[in-house]
N, C-alpha and C positions, 0 to 999 in steps of 0.2 A: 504494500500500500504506500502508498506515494502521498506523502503528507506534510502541506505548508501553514504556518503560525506566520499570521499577518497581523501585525501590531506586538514587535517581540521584546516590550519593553521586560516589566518585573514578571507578572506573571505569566505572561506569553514566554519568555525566557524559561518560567520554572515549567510549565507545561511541555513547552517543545524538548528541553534539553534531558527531560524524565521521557521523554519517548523516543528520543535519538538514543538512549543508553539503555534502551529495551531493544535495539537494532533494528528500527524503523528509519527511512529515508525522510528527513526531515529538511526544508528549507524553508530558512526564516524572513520574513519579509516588513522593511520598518522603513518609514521616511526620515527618523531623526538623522541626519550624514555624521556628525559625533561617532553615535552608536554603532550604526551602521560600519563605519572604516573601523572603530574598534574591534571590534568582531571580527571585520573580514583579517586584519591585521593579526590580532592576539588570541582569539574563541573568547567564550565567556571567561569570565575570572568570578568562581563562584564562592561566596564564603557561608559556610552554616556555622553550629554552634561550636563543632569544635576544628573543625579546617578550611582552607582557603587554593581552591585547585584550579587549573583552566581546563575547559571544555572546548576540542575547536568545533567550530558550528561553519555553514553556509548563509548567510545571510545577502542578501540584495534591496533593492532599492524596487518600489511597484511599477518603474517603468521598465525595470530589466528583466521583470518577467517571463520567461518563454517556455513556459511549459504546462502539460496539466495535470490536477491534482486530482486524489479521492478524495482524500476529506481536506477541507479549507475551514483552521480556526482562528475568529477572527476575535483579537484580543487591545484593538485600539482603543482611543477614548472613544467613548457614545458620539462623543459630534464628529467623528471622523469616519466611522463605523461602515456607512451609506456608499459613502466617497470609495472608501477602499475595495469592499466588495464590488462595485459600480468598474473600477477601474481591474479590478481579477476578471472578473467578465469577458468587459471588452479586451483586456489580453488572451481571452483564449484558456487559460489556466480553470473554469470553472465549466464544466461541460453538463451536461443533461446528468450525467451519473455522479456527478460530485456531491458528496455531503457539504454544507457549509451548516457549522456548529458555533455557536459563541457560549462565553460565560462571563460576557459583560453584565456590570453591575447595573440596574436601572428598569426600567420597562418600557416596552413598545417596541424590541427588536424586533420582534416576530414581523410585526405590523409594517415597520420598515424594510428590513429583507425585503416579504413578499415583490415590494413593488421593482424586485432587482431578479430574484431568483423563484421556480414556484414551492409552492408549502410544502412540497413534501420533499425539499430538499432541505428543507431547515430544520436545524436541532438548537433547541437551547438548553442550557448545561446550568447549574448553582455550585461553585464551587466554595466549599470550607478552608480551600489550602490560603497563604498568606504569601507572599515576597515584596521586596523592597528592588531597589534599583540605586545602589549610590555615587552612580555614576557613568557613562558611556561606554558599556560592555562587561559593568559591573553588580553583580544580584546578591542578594543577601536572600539564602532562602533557610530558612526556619521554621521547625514544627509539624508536624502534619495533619491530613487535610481530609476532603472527599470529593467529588464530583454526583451528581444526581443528574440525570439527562432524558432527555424524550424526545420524539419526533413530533415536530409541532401538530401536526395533523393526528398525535394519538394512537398513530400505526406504526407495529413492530414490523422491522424488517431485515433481513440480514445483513443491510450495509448498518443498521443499529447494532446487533449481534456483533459485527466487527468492530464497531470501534471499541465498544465496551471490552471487546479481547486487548485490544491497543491501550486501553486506558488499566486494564489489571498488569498487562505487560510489565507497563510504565510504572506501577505502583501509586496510581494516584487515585487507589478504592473505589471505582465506581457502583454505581446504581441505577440500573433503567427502570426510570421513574415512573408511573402509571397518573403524577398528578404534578407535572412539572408548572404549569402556572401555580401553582399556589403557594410552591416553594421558592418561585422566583416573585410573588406580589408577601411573602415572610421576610425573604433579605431585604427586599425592597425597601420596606416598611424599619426593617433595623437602620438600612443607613438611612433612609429619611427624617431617621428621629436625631441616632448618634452624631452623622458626618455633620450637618449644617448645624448644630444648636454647638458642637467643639470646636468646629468654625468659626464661627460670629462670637464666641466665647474666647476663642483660644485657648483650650483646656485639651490636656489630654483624656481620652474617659473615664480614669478614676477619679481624676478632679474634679470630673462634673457629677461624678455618682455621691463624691463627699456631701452635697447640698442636700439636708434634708429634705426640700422638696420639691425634689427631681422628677418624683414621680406624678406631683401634679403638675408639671413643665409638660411632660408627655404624654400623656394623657389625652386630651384637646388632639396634639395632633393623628396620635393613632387612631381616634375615634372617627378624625374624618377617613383616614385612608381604609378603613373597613369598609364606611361606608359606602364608599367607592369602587371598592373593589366588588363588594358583592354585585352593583349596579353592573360590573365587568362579567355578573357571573361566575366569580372565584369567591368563595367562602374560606375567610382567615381569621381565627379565633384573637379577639381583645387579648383575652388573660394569655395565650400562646405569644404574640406578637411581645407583650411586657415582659414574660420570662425569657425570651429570647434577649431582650435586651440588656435588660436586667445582670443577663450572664453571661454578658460582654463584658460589665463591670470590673468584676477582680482581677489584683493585677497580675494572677494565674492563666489566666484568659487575655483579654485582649485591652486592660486597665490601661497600662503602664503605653500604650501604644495613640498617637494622634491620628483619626482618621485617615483615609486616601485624600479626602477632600480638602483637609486641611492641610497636607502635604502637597496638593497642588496648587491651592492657592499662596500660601507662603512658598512656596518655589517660583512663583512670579506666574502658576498659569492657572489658563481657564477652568473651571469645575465641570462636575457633570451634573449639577443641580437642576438643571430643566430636565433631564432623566429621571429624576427622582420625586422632588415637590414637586417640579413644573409640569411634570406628565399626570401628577395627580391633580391639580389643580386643571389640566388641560380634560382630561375623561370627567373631570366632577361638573364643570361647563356644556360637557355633551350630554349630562345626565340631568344637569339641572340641580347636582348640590353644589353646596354652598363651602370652601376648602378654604379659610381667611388666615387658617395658621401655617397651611402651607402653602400658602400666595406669599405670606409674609414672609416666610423664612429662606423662597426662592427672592425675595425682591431686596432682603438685605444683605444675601451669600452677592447676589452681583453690583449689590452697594461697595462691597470690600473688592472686588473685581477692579471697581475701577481705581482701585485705591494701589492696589498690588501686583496686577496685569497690565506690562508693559507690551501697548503694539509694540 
């Protein structure tokens, strides 16, 4: 199987280079040029908790693509997501038999693909694994993880059967999932609460859990993304959505760590907050609810945007 990771920042990096070292043909594919000549130059330089090793990998650029793929996972940011897949396409790299699979963080991938690839070539994935990126060909990967995945359409099929082999290969537990929306509108709901309120805070997530009343903080806004979600059709339990969060807290778990979002924007870039509030607040507009905490909390994640994002 022939398989390319387009968008091979932190986790793209731990994804792909866990399937290159199961003996699958892997080529990575990334527009940062940095990253990009690092790689092609040195592989990965990968550090976990207790060693620091290189990996050499294949990596390219999306216009020097020439070739095609079975499975295509695509691991950009959310607002690049479109673009990249749009541009594998028309190179030829994504043909009628291609899986394209993401486990971007957010909602409305499905929704987006379609309009590039058809549905039953999409798979969306939830993964629990974690990496960092501290630098241009450099990943911090630590801990481990799981992957959940389904074929958007709901139908098992043997290019699902294969990859699930490709992903135990790889060691990165999988699970073909029978209820993949709900588990993707569950994390959803985690960062919609965690990344933007450690954000706009500046707190790492134990700092924010120290506030005694954290839990009336989020509250308001889980209540709306339920209610949203069901109008979607997906059923996500309140008190499930709190203890999920809740057990993000300790600094056993993921305390002592500062969101994705807020390591994007204090690194000087964009978020992916219209994925997350902005998409809930965008379906709660087509359903007719009413979403003012998480209008708010997209309208002052890009109040600090412009404060920290340099064109």
């Amino acid at each position: 199987m022939k398989i390319a990771v387009a968008g091979a920042g932190a986790m793209g990096g731990r994804v792909g280079t866990q399937i290159q070292k199961a003996g699958y043909d892997v080529t990575f594919i990334d527009s940062w040029l940095p990253h990009v000549e690092a790689v092609q130059k040195h592989g990965f330089e990968i550090q976990t908790e207790t060693e620091t090793y290189q990996v050499d990998a294949t990596m390219i650029k999306p216009e020097e693509v020439n070739d095609q793929y079975d499975l295509v996972i695509i691991l950009t940011k959310a607002m690049q997501s479109v673009e990249m897949l749009q541009k594998l396409k028309d190179k030829g790299a994504i043909t009628k038999d291609t899986a394209v699979l993401t486990m971007m963080n957010g909602l409305g991938h499905d929704e987006r693909f379609k309009q590039v690839v058809p549905e039953e070539q999409i798979y969306l994935a939830v993964t629990m694994w974690t990496a960092g990126l501290r630098g241009p060909g450099k990943l911090l990967l630590e801990g481990v993880g799981t992957v959940d995945f389904q074929r958007v359409d709901g139908k098992e099929s043997e290019r699902t059967r294969e990859i699930n082999q490709v992903f135990e290969d790889a060691g990165l537990n999988p699970t073909i999932s029978n209820q993949i929306m709900q588990t993707v509108w569950l994390k959803a709901a985690l960062n919609s609460v965690v990344n933007p309120l450690c954000t706009i805070l500046d707190k790492r997530i134990v700092d924010f859990a120290a506030y005694e009343n954290s839990r009336e903080m989020i509250t308001p806004i889980i209540r709306e993304i339920v209610e949203v979600a069901a109008a979607k059709g997906v059923e996500v339990d309140f008190d499930t959505i709190v203890h999920k969060i809740e057990g993000s807290y300790p600094v056993e778990t993921q305390g002592l760590h500062h969101p994705s979002m807020h390591q994007d924007l204090y690194s000087g870039r964009l978020t992916e907050v219209d994925y997350l509030n902005g998409q809930v607040e965008e379906y709660g507009q087509e359903f007719g609810i009413p979403t003012p905490n998480n209008t708010m909390l997209k309208h002052l994640v890009h109040q600090l945007e412009m404060t920290h994002v340099k064109a």
